[in-house]
C-alpha positions in Angstrom: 0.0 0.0 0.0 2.8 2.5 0.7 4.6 2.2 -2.4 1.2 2.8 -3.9 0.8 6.1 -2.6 4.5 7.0 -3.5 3.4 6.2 -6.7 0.8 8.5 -6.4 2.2 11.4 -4.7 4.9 11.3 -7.4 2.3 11.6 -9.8 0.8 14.0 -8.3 4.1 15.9 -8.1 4.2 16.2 -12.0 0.8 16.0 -13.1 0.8 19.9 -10.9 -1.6 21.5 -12.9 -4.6 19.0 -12.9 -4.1 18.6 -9.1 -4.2 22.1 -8.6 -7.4 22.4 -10.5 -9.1 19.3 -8.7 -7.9 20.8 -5.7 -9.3 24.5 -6.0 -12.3 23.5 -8.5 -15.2 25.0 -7.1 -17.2 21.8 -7.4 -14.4 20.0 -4.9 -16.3 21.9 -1.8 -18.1 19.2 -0.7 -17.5 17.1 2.9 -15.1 13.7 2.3 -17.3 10.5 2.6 -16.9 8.4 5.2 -15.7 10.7 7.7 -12.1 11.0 5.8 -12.3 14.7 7.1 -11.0 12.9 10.8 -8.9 10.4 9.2 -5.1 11.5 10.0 -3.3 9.5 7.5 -5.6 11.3 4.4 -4.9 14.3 6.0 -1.5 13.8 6.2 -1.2 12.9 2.7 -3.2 15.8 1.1 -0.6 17.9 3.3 2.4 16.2 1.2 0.7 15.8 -1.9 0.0 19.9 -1.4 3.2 20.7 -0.3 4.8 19.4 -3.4 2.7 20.7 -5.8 3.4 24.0 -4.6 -0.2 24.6 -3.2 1.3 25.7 0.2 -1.9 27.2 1.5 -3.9 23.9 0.4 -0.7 22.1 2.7 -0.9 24.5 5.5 -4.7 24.7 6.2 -4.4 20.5 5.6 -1.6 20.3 8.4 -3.9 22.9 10.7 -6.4 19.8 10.5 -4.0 17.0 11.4 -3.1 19.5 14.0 -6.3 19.9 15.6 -6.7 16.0 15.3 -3.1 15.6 17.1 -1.6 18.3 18.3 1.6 16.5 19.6 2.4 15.4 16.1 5.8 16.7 14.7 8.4 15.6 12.0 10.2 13.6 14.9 7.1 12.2 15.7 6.3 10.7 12.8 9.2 9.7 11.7 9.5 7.6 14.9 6.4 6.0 13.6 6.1 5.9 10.0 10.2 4.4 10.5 8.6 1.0 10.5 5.8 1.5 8.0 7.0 3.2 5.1 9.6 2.2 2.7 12.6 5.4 3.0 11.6 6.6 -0.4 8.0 7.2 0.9 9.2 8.3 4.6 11.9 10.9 3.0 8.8 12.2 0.3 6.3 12.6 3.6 9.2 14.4 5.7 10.2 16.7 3.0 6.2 17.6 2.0 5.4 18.1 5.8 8.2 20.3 6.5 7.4 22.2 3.1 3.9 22.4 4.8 5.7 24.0 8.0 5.1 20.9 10.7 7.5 21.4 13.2 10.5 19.5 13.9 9.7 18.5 17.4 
């Protein structure tokens, strides 16, 4: 599953100009199904996607969500848990799209 979503983050990272338009297209305003709007890790991801797509205020309002879902979280932090999860090519893609987004190093 991870290396999937490297895939598609690195995508995402050159297709910029679609994103940006599904992103910011007026009929994209409606609520995530299934309660993805609390989910952390599709928070997280629309934070890196965002961050390296150059949509830094898309990335930063993202990361004020995961925020208010955990405040504690910071690069360290999940580093020390994505470590185990993520292949190195994923974890190094997530750190460098969070700290784009501004998470703290913690």
């Amino acid at each position: 599953m991870q290396c999937g979503l490297a895939r598609v983050i690195r995508e995402a990272i050159t297709s910029r100009q679609a994103a940006h338009w599904r992103i910011s297209s007026p009929e994209n305003t409606a609520k995530p199904p299934n309660g993805l709007s609390r989910y952390g890790p599709a928070i997280r991801t629309k934070v890196v996607a965002c961050a390296h797509m150059g949509l830094i205020v898309e990335a930063q309002e993202a990361l004020a969500r995961a925020m208010e879902l955990q405040p504690e979280l910071t690069i360290a932090a999940f580093r020390s848990y994505a470590i185990t999860n993520f292949p190195l090519e994923l974890l190094a893609v997530f750190i460098d799209g969070l700290r784009k987004a501004g998470m703290r190093e913690g």
